[in-house]
C-alpha positions as CSV (number, residue, x, y, z in Angstrom):
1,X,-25.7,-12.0,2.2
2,X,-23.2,-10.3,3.9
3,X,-19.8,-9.3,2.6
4,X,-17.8,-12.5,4.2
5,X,-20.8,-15.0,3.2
6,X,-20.4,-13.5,-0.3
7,X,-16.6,-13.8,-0.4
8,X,-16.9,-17.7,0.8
9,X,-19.2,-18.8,-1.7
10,X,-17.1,-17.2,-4.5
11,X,-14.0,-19.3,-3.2
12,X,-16.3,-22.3,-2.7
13,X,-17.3,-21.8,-6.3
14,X,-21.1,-21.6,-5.3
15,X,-23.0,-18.5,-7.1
16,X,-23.6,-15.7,-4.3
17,X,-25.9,-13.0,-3.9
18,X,-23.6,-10.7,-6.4
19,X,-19.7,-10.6,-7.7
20,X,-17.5,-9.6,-4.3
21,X,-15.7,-6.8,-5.1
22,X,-13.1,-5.5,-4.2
23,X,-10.7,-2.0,-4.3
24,X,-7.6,-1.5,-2.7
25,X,-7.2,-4.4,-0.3
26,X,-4.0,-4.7,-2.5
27,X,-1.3,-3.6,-4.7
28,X,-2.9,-4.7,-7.9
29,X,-6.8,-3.6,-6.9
30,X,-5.6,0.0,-5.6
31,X,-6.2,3.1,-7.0
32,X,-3.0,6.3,-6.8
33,X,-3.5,8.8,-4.4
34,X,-4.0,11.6,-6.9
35,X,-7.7,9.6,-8.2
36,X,-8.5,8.8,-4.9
37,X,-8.7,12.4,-3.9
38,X,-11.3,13.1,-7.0
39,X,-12.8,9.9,-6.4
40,X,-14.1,11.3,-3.2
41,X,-14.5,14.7,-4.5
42,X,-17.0,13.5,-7.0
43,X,-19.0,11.4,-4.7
44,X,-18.9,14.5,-2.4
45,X,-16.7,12.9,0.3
46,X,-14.4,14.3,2.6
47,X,-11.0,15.1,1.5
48,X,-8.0,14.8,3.8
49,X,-4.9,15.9,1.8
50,X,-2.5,14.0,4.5
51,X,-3.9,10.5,3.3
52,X,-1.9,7.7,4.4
53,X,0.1,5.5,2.0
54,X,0.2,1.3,2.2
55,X,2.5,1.5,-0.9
56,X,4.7,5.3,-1.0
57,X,6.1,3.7,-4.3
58,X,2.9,4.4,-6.5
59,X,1.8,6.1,-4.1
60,X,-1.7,3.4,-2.9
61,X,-3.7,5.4,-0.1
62,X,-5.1,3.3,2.9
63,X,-8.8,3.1,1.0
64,X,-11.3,5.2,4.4
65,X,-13.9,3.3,5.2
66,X,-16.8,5.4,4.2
67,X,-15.9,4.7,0.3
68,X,-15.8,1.2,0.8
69,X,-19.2,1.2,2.5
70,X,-20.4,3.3,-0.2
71,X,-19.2,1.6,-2.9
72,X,-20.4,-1.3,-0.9
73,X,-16.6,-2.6,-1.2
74,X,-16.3,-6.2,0.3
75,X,-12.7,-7.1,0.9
76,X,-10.6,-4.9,3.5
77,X,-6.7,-4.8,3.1
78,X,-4.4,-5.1,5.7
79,X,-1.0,-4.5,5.5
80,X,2.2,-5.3,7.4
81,X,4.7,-2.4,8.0
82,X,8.4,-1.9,7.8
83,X,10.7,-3.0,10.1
84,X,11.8,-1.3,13.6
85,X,15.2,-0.5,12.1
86,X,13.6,1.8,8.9
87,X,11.6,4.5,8.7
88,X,10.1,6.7,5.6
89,X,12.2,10.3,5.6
90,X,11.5,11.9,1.9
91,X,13.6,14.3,1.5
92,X,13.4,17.1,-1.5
93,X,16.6,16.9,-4.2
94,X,15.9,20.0,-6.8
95,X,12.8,19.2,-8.7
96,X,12.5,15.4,-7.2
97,X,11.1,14.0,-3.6
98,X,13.4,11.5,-2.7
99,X,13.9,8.7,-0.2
100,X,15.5,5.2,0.4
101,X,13.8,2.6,1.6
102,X,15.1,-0.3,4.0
103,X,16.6,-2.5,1.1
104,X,19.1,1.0,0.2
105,X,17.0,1.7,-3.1
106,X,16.8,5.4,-4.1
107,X,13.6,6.2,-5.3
108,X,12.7,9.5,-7.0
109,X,9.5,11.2,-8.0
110,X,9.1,14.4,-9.8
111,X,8.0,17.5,-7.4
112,X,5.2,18.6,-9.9
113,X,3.4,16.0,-12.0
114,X,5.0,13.1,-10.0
115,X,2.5,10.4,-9.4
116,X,4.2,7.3,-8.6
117,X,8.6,7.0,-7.4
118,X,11.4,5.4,-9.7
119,X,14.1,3.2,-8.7
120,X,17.2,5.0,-9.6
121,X,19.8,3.6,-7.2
122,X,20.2,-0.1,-6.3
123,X,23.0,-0.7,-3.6
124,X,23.3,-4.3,-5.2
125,X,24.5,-3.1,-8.5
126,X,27.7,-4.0,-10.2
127,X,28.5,-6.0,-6.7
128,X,29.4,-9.9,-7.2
129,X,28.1,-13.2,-6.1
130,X,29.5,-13.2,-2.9
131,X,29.2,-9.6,-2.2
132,X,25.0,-10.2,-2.4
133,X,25.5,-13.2,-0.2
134,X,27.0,-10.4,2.2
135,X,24.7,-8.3,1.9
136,X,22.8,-6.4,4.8
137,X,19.2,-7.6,3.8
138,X,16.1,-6.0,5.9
139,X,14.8,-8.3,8.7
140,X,11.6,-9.6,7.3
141,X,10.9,-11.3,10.5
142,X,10.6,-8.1,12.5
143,X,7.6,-8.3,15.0
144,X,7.2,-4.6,14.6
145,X,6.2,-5.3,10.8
146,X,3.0,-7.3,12.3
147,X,2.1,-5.6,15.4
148,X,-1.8,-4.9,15.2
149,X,-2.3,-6.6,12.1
150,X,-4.4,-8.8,14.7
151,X,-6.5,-6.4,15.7
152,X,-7.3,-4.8,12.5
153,X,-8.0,-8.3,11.0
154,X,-10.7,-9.1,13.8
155,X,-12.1,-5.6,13.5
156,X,-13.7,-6.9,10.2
157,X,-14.8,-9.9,11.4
């Protein structure tokens, strides 16, 4: 039974080969970046240091493809990203990294022992009814948030 057989007959109810698992397909199945790395250390992986993030927040790595097939992993994640008008500058602020993201939060995460950012500064604070009404919200229906989520959906099919 393949990995998209043994997803089916879990949705369907029907008893398949073995549970589907999955890891990091999203937020709440992920693992941070920092266990990742001695994830694959320990099963004597490759490390890349420069691992890109789906969620810089708490910091959720883009799982690689050889730990899913090794931990015979059978769900794949794929992720939409921000919008043509944003783009991810963190910036270093004494002892925190630092950025805001395309809503006008402030996020901060300490430079040593920082594993995950903190919402510190919320552009919607203190402002009134019809201030939020007014307010300059991100375009969620950006085409450059889904461009090649196509293609890397039929890649796993």
């Amino acid at each position: 039974m393949n990995s998209r057989e043994r997803l089916s007959f879990s949705l369907d109810h029907k008893v398949p080969d073995r549970i589907p698992l999955d890891l990091g397909s999203m937020y709440e199945s992920s693992i941070v970046k920092p266990a990742y790395i001695d994830l694959r250390k320990y099963l004597g992986l490759d490390v890349d240091e420069n691992i890109e993030l789906f969620d810089v927040i708490q910091q959720l790595p883009v799982l690689e493809e050889d730990l899913l097939e090794y931990l015979k992993v059978d769900v794949r994640g794929v992720f939409p990203g921000p919008s043509s008008s944003w783009s991810l500058d963190i910036r270093h602020e004494g002892q925190y990294r630092t950025f805001t993201d395309e809503w006008g939060i402030k996020w901060f995460m300490p430079v040593k022992n920082g594993y995950y950012f903190d919402a510190r500064l919320h552009p919607m604070k203190g402002l009134s009814l019809e201030e939020i009404k007014d307010f300059d919200y991100p375009d969620t229906s950006d085409p450059v948030r889904y461009e090649n989520m196509r293609s890397r959906i039929q890649k796993f099919q």
